[in-house]
C-alpha positions as a Markdown table, in Angstrom:
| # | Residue | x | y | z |
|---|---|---|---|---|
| 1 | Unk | -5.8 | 10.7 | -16.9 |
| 2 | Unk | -8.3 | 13.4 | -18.2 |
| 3 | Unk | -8.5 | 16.4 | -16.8 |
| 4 | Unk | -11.7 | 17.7 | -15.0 |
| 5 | Unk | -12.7 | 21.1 | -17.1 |
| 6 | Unk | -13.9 | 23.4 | -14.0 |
| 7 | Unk | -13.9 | 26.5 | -16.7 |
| 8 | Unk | -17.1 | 24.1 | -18.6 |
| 9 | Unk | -20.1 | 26.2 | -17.3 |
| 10 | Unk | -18.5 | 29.4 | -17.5 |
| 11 | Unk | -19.5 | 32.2 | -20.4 |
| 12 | Unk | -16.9 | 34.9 | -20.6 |
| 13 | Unk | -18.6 | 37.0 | -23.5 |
| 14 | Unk | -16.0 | 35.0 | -26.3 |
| 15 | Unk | -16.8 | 32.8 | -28.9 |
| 16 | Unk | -15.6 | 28.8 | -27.6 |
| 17 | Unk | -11.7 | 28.5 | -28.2 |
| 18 | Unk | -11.3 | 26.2 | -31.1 |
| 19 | Unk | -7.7 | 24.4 | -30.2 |
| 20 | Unk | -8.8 | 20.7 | -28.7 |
| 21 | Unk | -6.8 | 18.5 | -27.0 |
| 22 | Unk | -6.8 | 15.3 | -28.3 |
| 23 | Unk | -5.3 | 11.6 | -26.6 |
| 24 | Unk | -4.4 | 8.8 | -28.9 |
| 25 | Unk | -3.0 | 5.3 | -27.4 |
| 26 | Unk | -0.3 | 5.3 | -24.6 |
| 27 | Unk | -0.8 | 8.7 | -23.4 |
| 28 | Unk | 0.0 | 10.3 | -25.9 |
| 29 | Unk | -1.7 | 14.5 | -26.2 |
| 30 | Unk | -1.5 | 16.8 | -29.1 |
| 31 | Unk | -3.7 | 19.3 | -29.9 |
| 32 | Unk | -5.9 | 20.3 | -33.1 |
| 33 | Unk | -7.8 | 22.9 | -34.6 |
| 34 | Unk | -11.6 | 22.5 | -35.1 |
| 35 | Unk | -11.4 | 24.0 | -38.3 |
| 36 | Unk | -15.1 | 23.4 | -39.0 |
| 37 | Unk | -16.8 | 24.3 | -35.5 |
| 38 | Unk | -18.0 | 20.9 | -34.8 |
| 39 | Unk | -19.8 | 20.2 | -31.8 |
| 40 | Unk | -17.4 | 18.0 | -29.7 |
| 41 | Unk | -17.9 | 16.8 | -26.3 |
| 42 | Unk | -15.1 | 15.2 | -23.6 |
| 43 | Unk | -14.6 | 11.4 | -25.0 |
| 44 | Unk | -15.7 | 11.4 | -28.4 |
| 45 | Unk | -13.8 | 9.8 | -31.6 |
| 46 | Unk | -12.3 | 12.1 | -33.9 |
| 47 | Unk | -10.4 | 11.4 | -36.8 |
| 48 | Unk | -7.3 | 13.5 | -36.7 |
| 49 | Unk | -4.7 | 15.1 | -39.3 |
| 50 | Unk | -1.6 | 13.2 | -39.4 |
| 51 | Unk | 1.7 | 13.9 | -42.0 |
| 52 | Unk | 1.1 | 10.6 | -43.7 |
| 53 | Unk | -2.7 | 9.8 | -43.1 |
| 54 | Unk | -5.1 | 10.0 | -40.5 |
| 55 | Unk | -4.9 | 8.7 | -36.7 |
| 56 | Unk | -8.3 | 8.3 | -34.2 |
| 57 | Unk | -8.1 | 10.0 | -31.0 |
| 58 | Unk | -10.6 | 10.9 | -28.6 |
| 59 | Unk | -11.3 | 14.8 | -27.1 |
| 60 | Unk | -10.0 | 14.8 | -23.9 |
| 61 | Unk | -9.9 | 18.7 | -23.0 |
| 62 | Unk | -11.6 | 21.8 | -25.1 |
| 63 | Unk | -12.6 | 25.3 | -23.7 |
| 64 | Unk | -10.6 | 27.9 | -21.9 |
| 65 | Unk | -8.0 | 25.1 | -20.0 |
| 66 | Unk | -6.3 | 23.7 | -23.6 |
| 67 | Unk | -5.7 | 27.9 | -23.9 |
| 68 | Unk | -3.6 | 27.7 | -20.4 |
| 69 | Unk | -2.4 | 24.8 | -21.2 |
| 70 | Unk | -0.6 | 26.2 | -24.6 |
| 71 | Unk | 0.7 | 29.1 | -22.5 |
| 72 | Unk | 2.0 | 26.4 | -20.1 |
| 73 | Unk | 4.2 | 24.2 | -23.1 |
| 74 | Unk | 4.9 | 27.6 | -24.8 |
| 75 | Unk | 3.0 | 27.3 | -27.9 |
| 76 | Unk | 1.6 | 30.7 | -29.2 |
| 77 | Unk | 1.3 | 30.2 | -32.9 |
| 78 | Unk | -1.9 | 28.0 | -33.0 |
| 79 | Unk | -1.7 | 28.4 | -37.0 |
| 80 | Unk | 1.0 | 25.4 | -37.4 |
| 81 | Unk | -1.2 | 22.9 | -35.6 |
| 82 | Unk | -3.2 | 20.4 | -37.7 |
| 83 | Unk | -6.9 | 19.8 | -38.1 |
| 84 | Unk | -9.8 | 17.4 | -37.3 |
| 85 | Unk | -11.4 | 16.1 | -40.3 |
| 86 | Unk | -14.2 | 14.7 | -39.1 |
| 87 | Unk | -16.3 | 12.7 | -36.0 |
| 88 | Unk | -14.9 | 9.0 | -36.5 |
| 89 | Unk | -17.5 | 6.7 | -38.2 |
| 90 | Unk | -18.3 | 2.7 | -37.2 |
| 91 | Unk | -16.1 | 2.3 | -40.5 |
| 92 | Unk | -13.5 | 4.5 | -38.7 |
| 93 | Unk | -13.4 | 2.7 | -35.9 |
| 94 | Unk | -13.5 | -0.9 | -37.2 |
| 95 | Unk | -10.0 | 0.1 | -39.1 |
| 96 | Unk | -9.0 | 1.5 | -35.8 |
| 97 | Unk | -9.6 | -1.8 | -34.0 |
| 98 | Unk | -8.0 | -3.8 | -36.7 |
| 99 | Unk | -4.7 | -1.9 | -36.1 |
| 100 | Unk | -4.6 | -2.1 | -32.8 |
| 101 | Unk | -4.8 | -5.5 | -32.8 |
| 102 | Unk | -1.8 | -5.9 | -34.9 |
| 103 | Unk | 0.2 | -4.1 | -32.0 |
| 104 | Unk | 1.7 | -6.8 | -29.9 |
| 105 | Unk | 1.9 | -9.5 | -32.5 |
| 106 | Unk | 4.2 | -6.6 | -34.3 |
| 107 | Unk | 6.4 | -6.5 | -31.7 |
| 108 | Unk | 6.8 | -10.0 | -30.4 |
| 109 | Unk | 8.3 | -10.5 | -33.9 |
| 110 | Unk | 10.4 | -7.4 | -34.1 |
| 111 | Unk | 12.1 | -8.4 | -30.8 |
| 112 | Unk | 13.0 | -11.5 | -32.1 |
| 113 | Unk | 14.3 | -10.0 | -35.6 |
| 114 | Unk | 16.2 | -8.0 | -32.9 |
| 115 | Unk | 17.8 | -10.9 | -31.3 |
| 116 | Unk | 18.9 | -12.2 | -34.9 |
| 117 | Unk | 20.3 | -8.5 | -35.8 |
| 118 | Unk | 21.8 | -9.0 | -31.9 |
| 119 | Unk | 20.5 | -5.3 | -31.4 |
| 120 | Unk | 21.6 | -3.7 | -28.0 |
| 121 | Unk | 18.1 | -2.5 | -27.6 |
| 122 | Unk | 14.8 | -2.8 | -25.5 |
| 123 | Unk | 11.4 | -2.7 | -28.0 |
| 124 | Unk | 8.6 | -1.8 | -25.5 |
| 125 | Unk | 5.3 | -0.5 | -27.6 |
| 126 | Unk | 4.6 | -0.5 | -31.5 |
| 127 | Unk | 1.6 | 1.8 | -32.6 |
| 128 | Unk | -0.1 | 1.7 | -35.4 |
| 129 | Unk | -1.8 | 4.3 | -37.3 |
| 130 | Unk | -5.3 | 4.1 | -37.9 |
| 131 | Unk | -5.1 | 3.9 | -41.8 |
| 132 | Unk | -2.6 | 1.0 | -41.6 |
| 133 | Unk | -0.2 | 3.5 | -43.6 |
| 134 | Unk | 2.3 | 4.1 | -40.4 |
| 135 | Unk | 4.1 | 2.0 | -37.4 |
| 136 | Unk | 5.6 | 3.8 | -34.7 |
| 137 | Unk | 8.3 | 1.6 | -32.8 |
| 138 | Unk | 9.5 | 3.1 | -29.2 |
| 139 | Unk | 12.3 | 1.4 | -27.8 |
| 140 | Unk | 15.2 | 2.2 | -25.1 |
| 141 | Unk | 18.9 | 1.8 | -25.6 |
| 142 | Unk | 22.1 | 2.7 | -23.1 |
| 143 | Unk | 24.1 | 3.1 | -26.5 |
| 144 | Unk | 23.4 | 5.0 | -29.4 |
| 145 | Unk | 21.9 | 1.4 | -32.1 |
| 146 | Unk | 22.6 | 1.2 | -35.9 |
| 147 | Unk | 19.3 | -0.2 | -36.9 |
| 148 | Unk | 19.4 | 0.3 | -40.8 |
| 149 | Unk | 19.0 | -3.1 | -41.5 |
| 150 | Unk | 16.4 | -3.6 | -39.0 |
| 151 | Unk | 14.2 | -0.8 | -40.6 |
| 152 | Unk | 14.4 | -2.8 | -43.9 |
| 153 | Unk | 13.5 | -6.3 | -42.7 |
| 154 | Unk | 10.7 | -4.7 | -41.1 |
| 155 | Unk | 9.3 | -2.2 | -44.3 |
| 156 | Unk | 9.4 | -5.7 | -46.2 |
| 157 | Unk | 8.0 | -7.8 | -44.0 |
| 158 | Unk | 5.1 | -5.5 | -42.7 |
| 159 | Unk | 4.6 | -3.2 | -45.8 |
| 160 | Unk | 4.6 | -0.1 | -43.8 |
| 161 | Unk | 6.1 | 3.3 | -43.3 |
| 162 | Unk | 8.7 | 2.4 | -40.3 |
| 163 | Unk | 9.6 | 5.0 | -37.5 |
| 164 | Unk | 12.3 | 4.6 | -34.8 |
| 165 | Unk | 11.5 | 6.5 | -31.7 |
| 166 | Unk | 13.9 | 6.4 | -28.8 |
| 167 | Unk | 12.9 | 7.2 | -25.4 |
| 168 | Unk | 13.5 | 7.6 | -22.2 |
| 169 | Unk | 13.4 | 4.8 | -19.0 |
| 170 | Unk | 10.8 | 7.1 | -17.5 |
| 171 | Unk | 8.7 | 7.9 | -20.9 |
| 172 | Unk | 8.5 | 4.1 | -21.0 |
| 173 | Unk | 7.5 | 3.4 | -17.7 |
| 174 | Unk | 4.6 | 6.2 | -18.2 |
| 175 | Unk | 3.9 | 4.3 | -21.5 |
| 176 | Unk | 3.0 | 0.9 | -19.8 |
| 177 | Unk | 1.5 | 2.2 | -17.0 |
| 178 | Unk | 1.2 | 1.0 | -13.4 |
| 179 | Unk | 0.6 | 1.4 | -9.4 |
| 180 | Unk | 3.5 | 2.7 | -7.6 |
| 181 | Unk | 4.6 | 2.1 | -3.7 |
| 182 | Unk | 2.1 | 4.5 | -2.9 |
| 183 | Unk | -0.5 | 2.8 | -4.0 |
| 184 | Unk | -1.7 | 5.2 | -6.6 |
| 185 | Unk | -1.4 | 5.4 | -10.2 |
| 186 | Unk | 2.4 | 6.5 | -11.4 |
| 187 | Unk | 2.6 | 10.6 | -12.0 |
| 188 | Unk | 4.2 | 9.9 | -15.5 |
| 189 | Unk | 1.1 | 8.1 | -16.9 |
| 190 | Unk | -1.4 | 10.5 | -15.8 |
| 191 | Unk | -0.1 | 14.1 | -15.1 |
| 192 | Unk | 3.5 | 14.4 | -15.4 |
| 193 | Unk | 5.2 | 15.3 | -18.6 |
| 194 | Unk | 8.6 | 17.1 | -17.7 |
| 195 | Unk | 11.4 | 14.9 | -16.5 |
| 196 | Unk | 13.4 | 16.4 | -14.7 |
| 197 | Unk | 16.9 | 15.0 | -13.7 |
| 198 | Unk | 16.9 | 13.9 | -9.7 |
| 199 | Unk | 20.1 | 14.1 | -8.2 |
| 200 | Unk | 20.6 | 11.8 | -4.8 |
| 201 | Unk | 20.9 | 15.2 | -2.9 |
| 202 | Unk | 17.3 | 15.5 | -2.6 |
| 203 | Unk | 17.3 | 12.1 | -0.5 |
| 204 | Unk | 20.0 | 13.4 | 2.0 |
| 205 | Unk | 18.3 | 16.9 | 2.1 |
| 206 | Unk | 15.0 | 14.8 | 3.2 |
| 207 | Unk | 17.3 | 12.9 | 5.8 |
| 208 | Unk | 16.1 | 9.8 | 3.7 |
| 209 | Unk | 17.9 | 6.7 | 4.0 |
| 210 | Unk | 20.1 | 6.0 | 0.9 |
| 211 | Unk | 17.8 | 2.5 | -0.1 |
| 212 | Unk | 18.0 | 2.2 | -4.1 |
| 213 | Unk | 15.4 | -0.2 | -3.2 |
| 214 | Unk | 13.0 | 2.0 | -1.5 |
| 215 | Unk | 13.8 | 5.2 | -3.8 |
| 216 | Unk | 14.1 | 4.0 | -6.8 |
| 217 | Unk | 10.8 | 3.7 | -9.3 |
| 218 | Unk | 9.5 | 1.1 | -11.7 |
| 219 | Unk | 12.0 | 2.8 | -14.2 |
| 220 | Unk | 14.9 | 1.8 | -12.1 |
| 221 | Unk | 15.7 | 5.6 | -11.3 |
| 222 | Unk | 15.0 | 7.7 | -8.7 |
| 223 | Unk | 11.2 | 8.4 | -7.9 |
| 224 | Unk | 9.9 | 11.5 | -9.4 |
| 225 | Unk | 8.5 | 12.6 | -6.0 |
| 226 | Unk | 11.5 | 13.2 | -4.3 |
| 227 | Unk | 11.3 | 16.6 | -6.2 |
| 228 | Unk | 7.9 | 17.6 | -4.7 |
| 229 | Unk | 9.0 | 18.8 | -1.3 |
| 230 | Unk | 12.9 | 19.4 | -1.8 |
| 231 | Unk | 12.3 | 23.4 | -1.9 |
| 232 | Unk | 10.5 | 23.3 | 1.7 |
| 233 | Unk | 13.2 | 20.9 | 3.3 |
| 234 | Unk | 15.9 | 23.2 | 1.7 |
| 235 | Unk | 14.1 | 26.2 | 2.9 |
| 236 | Unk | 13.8 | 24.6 | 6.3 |
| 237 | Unk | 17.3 | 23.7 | 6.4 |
| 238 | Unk | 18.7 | 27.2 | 6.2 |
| 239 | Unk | 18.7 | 28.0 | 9.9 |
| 240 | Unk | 19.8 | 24.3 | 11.4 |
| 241 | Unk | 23.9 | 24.5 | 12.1 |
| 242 | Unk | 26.3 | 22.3 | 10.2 |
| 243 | Unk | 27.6 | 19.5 | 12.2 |
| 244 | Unk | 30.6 | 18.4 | 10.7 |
| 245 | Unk | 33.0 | 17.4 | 13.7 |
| 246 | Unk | 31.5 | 15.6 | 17.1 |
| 247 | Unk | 30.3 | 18.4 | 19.7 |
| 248 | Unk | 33.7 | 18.4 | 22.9 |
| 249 | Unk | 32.4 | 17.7 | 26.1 |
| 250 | Unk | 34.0 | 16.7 | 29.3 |
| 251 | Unk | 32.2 | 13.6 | 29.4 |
| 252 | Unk | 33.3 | 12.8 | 25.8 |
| 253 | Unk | 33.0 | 13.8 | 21.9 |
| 254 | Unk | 29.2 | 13.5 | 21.4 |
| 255 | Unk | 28.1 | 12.3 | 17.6 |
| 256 | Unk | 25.8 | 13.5 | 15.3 |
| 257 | Unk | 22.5 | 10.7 | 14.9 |
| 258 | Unk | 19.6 | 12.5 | 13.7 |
| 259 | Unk | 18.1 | 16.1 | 12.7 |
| 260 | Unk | 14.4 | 16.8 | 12.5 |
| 261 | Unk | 14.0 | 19.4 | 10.3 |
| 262 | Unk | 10.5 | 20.7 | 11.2 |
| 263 | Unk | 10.7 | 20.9 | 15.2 |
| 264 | Unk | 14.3 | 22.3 | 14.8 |
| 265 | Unk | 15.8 | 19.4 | 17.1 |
| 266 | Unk | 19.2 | 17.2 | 17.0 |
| 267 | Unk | 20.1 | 14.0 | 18.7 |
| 268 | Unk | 23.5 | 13.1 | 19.9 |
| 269 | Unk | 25.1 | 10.0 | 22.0 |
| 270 | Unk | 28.5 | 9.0 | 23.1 |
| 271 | Unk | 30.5 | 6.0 | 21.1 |
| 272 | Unk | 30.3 | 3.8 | 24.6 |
| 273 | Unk | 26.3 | 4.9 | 25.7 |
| 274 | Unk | 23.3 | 4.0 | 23.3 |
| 275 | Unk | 20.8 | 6.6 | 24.7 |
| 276 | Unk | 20.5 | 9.7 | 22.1 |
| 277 | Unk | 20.0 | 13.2 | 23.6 |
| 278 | Unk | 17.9 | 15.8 | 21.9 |
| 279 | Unk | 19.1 | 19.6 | 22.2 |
| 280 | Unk | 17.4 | 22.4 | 20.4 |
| 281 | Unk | 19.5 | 23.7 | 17.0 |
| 282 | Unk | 20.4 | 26.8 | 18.9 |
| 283 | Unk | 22.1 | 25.2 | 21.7 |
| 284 | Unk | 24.0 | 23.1 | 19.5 |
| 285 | Unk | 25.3 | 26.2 | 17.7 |
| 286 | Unk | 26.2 | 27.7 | 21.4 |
| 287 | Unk | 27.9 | 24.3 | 22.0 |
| 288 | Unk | 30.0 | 25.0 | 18.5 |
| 289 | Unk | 31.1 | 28.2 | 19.4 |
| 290 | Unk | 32.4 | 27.0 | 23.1 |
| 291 | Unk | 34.5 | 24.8 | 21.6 |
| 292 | Unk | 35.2 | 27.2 | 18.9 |
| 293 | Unk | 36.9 | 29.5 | 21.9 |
| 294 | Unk | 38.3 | 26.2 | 23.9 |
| 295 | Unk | 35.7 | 25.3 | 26.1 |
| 296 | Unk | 34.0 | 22.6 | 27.1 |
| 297 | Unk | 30.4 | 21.7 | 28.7 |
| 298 | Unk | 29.5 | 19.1 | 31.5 |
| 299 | Unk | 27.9 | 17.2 | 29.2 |
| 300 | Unk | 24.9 | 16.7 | 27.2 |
| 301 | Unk | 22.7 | 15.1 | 30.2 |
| 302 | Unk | 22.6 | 18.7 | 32.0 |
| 303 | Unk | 21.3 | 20.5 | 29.1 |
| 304 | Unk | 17.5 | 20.9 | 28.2 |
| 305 | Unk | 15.7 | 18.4 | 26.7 |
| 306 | Unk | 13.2 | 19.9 | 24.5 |
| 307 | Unk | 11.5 | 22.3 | 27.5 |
| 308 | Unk | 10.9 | 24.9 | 24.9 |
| 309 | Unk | 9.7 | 22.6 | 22.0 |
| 310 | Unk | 5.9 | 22.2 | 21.4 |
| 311 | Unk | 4.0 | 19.3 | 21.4 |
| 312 | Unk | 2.0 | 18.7 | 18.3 |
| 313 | Unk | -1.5 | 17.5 | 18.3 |
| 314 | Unk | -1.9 | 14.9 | 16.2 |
| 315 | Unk | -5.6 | 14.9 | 15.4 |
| 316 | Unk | -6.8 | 11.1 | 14.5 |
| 317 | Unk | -7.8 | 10.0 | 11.8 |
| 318 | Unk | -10.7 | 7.1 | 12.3 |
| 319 | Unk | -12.9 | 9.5 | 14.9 |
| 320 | Unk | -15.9 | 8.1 | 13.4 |
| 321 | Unk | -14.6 | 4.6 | 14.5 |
| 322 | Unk | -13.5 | 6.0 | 18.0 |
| 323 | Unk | -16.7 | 7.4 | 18.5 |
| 324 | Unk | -19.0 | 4.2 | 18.0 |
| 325 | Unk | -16.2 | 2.2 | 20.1 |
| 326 | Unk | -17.5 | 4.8 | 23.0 |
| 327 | Unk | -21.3 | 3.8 | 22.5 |
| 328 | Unk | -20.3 | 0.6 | 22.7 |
| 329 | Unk | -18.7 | 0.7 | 25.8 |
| 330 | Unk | -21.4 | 2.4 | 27.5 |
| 331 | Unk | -24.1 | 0.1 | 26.5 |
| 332 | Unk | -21.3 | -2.6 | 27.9 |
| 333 | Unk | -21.7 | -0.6 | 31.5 |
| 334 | Unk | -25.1 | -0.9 | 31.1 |
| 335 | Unk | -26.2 | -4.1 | 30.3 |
| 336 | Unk | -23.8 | -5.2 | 33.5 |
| 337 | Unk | -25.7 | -6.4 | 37.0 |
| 338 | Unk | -25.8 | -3.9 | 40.0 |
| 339 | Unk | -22.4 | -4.4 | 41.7 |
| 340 | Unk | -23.9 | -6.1 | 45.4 |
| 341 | Unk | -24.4 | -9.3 | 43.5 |
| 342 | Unk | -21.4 | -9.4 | 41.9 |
| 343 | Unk | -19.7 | -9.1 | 46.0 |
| 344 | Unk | -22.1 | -11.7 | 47.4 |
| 345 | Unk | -20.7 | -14.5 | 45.1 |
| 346 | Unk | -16.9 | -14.5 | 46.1 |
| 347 | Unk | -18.5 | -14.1 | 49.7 |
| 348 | Unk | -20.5 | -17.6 | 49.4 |
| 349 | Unk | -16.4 | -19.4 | 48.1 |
| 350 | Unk | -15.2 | -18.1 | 51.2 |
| 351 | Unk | -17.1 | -20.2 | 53.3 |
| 352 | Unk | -17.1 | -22.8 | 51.5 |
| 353 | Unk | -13.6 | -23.2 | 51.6 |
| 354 | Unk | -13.2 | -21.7 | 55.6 |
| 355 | Unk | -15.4 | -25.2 | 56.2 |
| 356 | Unk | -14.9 | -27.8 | 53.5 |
| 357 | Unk | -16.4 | -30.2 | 55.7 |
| 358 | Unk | -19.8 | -29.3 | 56.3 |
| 359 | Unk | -21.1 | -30.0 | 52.5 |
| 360 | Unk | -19.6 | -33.1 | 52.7 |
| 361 | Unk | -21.4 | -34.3 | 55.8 |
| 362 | Unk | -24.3 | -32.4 | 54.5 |
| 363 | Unk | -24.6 | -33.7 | 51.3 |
| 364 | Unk | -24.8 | -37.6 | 51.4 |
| 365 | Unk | -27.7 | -36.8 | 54.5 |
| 366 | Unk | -29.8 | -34.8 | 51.9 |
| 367 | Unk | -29.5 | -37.8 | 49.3 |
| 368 | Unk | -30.5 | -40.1 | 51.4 |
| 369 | Unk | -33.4 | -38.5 | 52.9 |
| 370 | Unk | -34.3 | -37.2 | 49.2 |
| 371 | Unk | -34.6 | -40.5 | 48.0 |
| 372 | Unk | -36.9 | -42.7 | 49.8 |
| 373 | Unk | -39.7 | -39.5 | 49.5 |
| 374 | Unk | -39.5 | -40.1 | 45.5 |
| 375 | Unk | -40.5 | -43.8 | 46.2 |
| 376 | Unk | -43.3 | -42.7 | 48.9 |
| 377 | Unk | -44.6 | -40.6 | 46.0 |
| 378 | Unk | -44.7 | -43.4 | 43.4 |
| 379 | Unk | -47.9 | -44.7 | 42.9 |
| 380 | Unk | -49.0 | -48.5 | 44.0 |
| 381 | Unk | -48.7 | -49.5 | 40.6 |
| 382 | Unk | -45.9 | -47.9 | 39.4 |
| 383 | Unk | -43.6 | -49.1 | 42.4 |
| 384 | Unk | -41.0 | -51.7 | 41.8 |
| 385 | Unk | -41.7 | -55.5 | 43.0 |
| 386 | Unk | -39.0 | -57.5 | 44.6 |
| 387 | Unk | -37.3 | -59.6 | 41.6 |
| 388 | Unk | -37.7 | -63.4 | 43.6 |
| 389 | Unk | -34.8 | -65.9 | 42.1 |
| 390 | Unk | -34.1 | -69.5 | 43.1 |
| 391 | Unk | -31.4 | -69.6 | 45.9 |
| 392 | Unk | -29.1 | -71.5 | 43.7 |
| 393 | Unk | -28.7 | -68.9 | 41.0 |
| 394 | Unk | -28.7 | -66.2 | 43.3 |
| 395 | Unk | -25.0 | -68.0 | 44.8 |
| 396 | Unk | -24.1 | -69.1 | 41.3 |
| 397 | Unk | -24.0 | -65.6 | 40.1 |
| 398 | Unk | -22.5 | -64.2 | 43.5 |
| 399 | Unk | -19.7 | -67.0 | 42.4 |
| 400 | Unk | -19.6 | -65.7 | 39.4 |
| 401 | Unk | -18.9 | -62.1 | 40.0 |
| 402 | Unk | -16.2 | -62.9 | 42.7 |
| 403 | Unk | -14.3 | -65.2 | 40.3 |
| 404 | Unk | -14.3 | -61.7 | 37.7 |
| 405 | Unk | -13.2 | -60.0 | 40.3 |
| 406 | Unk | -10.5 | -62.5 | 41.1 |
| 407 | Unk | -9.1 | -62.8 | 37.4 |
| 408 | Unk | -8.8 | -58.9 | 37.0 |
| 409 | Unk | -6.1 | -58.8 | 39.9 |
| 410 | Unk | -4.5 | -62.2 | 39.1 |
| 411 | Unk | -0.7 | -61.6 | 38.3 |
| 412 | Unk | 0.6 | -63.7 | 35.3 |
| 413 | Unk | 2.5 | -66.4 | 36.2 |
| 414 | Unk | 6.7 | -66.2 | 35.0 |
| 415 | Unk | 6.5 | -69.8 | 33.0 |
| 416 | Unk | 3.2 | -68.2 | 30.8 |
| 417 | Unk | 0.9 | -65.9 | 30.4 |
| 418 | Unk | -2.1 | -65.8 | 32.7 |
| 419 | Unk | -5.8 | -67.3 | 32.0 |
| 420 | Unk | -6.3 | -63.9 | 31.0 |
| 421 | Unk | -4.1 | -62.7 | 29.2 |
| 422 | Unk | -5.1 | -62.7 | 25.4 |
């Protein structure tokens, strides 16, 4: 992650500070003299002073900030640090390519020259240096790993300098890089360097529960950012009474279930009730010293119940969103018809179910008056003429009909199926 110079556009009557922070692959920052007061910008190529060779980097802080940043890793002698030769050339840079790409085939066969060996050890980055004179091999182990022979087998089968470098679970999870649970970037790839040892104190300070699932990081140790806050929680801590018997009551012993921190409450039940009561920290430490001198309270029901506590106003976050759900409502209320018609509707149901009779005889009357007026307003040579038929196929087909009629409701007979039935 580079860091933003905000000290960029500032003159402060002082030639530019020549130390320049330089970051090479994985991470990795050291800083260099600009011996020959080059004009370097944030990003660019430089090829850097190495003790065996050169390495390619680019600038990724200059100015005033790489001088508080010395202060802040204790480096005061600026003599011992090593120079930049030069701005990297296309020449440069195709060597630099070439090297990278012999990373990973590198160490797919190193891990399997490890499994031969049958090394206790994890190999997670090889680096090459730019001048193919150097490999860098980081790796992790629980125990300390004789790799002599693996240091040989890999001089003569690469033709390179070799250099073990252990490291830690967390170095190697900033290494590789990746999101964490929320959401962002992990702190040791882009900011943190210090590791600091994190004790499971700082989750019970923080009243967190004791998940290894939920606490623990991509390294497989506890998250990093369990640190952040543990000085306020400890701070905050200092004036909340240690609970470590169940409060004496008359109605029963009373059990410790939670303690927020911040609004200075605790919450208690009984073994046989499931209902938690909340009493202000200072009560509880009046309750402690009654039973201290032998006395007892009613019971936790009679107390206050957070009276004296403030409630917090939580502002929202998505007022933009709450705001246009408003408009839209109102446009709703607009849009709607006046409220009479909306009460003459049900009015007109009512009576038609009070009478359910009157549409009924109403209706078939309006049909039949309705239709002889269409044929009145037929014209003469539009209107239908009688279809004349010969009397004997008008009773053939009368037959006919009531024989169809007959062989629908037929039942079968019980020796066969009916004429029917196919």
């Amino acid at each position: 992650m580079n860091s933003f110079d905000w000290l960029s556009g500032m003159s402060f009557g002082k030639p530019q500070y020549k130390v320049v922070e330089v970051k090479f692959k994985g991470g990795r920052k050291e800083y260099f003299i600009n011996k020959h007061d080059m004009e370097l910008h944030t990003g660019d190529f430089v090829v850097c002073e190495m003790p065996s060779g050169y390495h390619i980097g680019h600038v990724s802080l200059q100015g005033e900030l790489v001088r508080l940043q010395l202060l802040k890793k204790g480096i005061h002698d600026t003599s011992e640090l090593r120079v930049i030769h030069r701005l990297a050339s296309e020449k440069d840079l195709e060597k630099h390519t070439q090297a990278i790409n012999r990373d990973l085939p590198t160490m797919y066969r190193t891990r399997e020259i490890c499994k031969e060996l049958k090394l206790n050890l994890k190999l997670s980055e090889v680096e090459f240096q730019s001048d193919n004179s150097k490999a860098t091999f980081y790796y992790s182990a629980d125990d300390r790993v004789d790799f002599r022979e693996l240091i040989k087998m890999l001089a003569s089968e690469f033709k390179v300098r070799i250099e073990m470098r252990q490291i830690s679970l967390r170095q190697e999870a900033g290494r590789l890089g990746g999101i964490g649970s929320c959401g962002r970037e992990l702190c040791c790839s882009t900011w943190l360097t210090d590791f600091k040892a994190i004790p499971t104190a700082a989750a019970r300070y923080q009243n967190l529960s004791l998940n290894p699932a939920k606490l623990s990081g991509q390294c497989g140790r506890l998250k990093c950012c369990l640190n952040y806050e543990l000085e306020t929680y400890i701070d905050a801590i200092k004036g909340i009474p240690a609970v470590d018997k169940p409060l004496k009551t008359e109605k029963g012993n009373a059990s410790l279930q939670k303690t927020d921190i911040f609004r200075r409450i605790m919450w208690f039940s009984y073994p046989e009730e499931t209902n938690w009561y909340p009493i202000p920290c200072s009560q509880v430490a009046e309750i402690q010293k009654m039973n201290a001198e032998g006395k007892k309270p009613v019971g936790l029901e009679n107390l206050m119940e957070l009276n004296d506590v403030p409630e917090v106003k939580t502002t929202s976050i998505n007022t933009d969103l709450e705001q246009l759900d408003r408009k839209y409502k109102k446009n709703k209320k607009k849009n709607k018809p006046a409220s009479g018609a909306k009460v003459a509707q049900p009015a007109a149901r009512t009576e038609m179910k009070s009478n359910p009779e009157k549409p009924k005889q109403e209706r078939p009357q309006q049909k039949s008056q309705a239709r002889p007026q269409a044929r009145q307003e037929r014209p003469q040579d539009q209107q239908e003429k009688p279809v004349t038929r010969p009397a004997g196929q008008e009773n053939s087909a009368e037959a006919g009909n009531k024989n169809k009629k007959r062989r629908k409701f037929r039942k079968p007979s019980s020796g066969g199926e009916g004429p029917n039935m196919k």
